[in-house]
C-alpha positions in Angstrom: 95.2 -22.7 96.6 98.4 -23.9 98.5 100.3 -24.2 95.5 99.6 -20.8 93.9 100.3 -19.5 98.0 103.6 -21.5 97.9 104.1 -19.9 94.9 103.9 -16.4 95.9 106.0 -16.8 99.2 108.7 -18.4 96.6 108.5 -15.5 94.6 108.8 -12.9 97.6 112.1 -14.6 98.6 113.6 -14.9 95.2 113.0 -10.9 94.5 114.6 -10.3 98.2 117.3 -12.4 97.4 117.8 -10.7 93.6 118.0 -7.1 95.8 114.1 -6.6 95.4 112.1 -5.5 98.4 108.5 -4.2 99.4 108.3 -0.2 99.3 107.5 1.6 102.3 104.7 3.0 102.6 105.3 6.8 104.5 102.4 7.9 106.0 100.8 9.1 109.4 101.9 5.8 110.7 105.4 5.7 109.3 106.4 8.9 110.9 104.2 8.8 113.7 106.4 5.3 114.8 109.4 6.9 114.3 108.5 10.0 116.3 109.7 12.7 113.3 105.9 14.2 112.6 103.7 14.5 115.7 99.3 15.2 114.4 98.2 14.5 118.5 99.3 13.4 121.6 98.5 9.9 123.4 97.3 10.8 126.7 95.6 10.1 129.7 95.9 13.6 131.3 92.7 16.0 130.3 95.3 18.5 128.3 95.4 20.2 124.9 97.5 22.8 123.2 96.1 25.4 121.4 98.5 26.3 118.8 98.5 29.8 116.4 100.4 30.2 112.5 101.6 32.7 110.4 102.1 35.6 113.5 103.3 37.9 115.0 100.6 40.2 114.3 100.7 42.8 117.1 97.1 44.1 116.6 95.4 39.9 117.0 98.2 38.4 119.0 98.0 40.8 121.4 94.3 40.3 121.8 95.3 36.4 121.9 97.9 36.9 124.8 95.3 38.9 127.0 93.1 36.3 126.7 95.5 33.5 127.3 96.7 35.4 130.5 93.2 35.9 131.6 92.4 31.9 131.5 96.2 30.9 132.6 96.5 29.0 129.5 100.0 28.3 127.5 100.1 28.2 124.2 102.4 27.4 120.8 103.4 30.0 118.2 104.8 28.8 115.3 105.7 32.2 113.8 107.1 33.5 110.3 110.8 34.5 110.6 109.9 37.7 108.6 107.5 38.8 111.4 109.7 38.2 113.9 112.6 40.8 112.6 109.0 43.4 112.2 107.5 42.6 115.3 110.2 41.2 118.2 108.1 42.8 121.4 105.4 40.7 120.4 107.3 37.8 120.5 109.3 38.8 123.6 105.5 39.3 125.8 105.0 35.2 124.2 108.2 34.0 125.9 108.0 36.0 129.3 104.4 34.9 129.6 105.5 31.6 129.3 104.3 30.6 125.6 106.3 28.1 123.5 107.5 30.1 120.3 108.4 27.5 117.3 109.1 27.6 113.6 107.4 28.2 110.5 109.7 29.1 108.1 111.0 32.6 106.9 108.4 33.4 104.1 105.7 31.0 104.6 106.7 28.7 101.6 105.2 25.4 100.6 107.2 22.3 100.7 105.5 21.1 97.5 107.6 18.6 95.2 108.8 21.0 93.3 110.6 23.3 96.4 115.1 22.2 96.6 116.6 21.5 99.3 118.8 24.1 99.3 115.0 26.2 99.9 113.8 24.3 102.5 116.8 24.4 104.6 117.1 28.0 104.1 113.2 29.0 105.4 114.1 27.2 108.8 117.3 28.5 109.1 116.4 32.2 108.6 113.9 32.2 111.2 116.2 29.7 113.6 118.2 32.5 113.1 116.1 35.3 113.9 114.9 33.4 117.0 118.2 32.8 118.3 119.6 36.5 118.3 116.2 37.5 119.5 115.6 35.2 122.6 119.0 33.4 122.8 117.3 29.8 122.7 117.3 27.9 119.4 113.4 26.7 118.5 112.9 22.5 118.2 109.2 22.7 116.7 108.6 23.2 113.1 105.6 23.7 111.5 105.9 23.2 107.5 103.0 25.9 106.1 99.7 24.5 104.3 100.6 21.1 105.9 102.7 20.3 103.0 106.2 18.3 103.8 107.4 14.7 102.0 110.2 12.8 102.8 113.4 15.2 102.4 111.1 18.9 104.4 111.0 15.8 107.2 114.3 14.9 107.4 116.2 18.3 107.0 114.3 19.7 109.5 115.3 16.5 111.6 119.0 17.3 111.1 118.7 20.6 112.0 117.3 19.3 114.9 113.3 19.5 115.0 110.6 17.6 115.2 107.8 18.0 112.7 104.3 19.3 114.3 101.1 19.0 112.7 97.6 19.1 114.4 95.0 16.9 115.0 92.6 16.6 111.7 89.2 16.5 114.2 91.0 20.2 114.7 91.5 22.7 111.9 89.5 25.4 113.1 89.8 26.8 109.1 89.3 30.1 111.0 91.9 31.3 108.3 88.8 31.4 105.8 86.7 33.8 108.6 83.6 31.0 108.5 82.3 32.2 111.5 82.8 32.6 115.1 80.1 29.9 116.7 81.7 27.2 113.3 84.9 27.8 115.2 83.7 27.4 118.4 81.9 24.4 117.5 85.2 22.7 115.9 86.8 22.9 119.1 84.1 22.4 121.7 82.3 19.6 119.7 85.8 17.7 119.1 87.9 18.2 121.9 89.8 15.4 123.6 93.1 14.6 126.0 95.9 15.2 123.4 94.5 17.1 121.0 96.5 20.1 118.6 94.3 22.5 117.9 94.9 24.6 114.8 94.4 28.4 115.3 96.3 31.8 113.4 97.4 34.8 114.8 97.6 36.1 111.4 93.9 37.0 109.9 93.8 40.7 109.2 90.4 42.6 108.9 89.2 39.7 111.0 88.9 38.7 114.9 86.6 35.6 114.5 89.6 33.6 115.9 90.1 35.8 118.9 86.2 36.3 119.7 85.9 32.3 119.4 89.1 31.6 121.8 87.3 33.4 124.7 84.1 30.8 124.5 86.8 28.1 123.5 89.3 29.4 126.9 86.0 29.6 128.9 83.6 26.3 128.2 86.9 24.0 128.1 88.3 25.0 131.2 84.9 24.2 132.8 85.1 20.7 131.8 88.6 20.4 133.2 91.1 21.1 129.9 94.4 22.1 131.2 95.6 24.3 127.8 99.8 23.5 128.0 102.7 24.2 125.3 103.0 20.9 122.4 106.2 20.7 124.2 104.8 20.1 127.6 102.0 17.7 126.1 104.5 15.9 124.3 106.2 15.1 128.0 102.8 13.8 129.2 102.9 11.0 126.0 102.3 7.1 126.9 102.3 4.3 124.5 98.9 3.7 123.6 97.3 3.3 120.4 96.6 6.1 118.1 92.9 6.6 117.5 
């Protein structure tokens, strides 16, 4: 047994030497340590952020923003850059109620294998774009649609200076598929801890399962003490702990 384990460590030096080395493996971990995707938030304090996709949708994120008002809750919007240039009051009331308004790319497009570069950087910066001549402040939060991003989505969006946002997997409501109001109720209420991104759309029309389940959601979390704060400002309450 020592022999053949002699054996092997011989063979890992000779294959460093000859240029050779162990791949990387890039997952959760990988980015997580290097800070360029964030899924949840290590933290003691009792805070979440609810977070909506896919908006503005006047006729649901209005609904949202009364309801967010009501509670005194902050939230994230990672909107469409198309929706934007359609709808900029809506995301004017998000800013001057003190929302955080982030990016999800121009067209909602999937950063598959298949998608360039030259596509990728284009969705973020049309809707940087639109932001910035809108509300005078460039965006730092990207959201890449579906989920979907690999190795060059993560770094072109960190050279155009963003960090990468996901949610917390205990989280996605799925209220994009309408399952019900009291299944996304459940998700939240049943799951929810200090940290947590919750996944939520502003975007669902013909439906307003998400916004009748965000006042039960608002209302039974703030009773056991959530504090409902921008990614942003939960990112700032972050201590090194590990992740669960």
């Amino acid at each position: 047994m020592f022999i053949i384990k002699r054996s092997l460590l011989l063979l890992l030096i000779l294959l460093f030497i000859a240029g050779f080395s162990i791949p990387i493996k890039k997952d959760r971990f990988f980015y997580e340590q290097r800070g360029e995707i964030v899924w949840e938030v290590p933290t003691k304090d009792k805070k979440l952020s609810l977070t909506f996709d896919d908006g503005p949708y006047p006729e649901m994120t209005n609904k949202i923003l009364d309801l967010l008002k009501k509670y005194n809750a902050k939230a994230t919007f990672f909107v469409l850059g198309n929706k934007v240039e359609r709808y900029p009051e809506t995301i004017k009331r998000e800013i001057a109620e003190g929302h955080e308004v982030a990016n999800h790319t121009f067209n909602h497009v999937y950063f598959q294998r298949s998608i360039s570069q030259a596509t990728i950087k284009e969705e973020i910066v049309r809707t940087e774009n639109a932001l910035e001549a809108l509300t005078g402040k460039k965006p730092l939060l990207f959201r890449p649609p579906g989920g979907y991003y690999n190795e060059q989505s993560i770094q072109i969006a960190k050279a155009l200076g963003y960090t990468t946002i996901m949610w917390s997997w205990h989280q996605d409501t799925n209220d994009w598929k309408s399952p019900g109001v009291d299944k996304i109720v459940n998700k939240v209420l049943n799951n929810a801890r200090n940290g947590d991104i919750v996944l939520l759309h502003d975007y669902i029309p013909g439906s307003m399962q998400t916004v009748k389940a965000l006042e039960t959601i608002l209302f039974e979390l703030s009773k056991r003490g959530f504090e409902f704060v921008t990614v942003t400002e939960l990112m700032n309450t972050m201590i090194n702990i590990p992740i669960q």
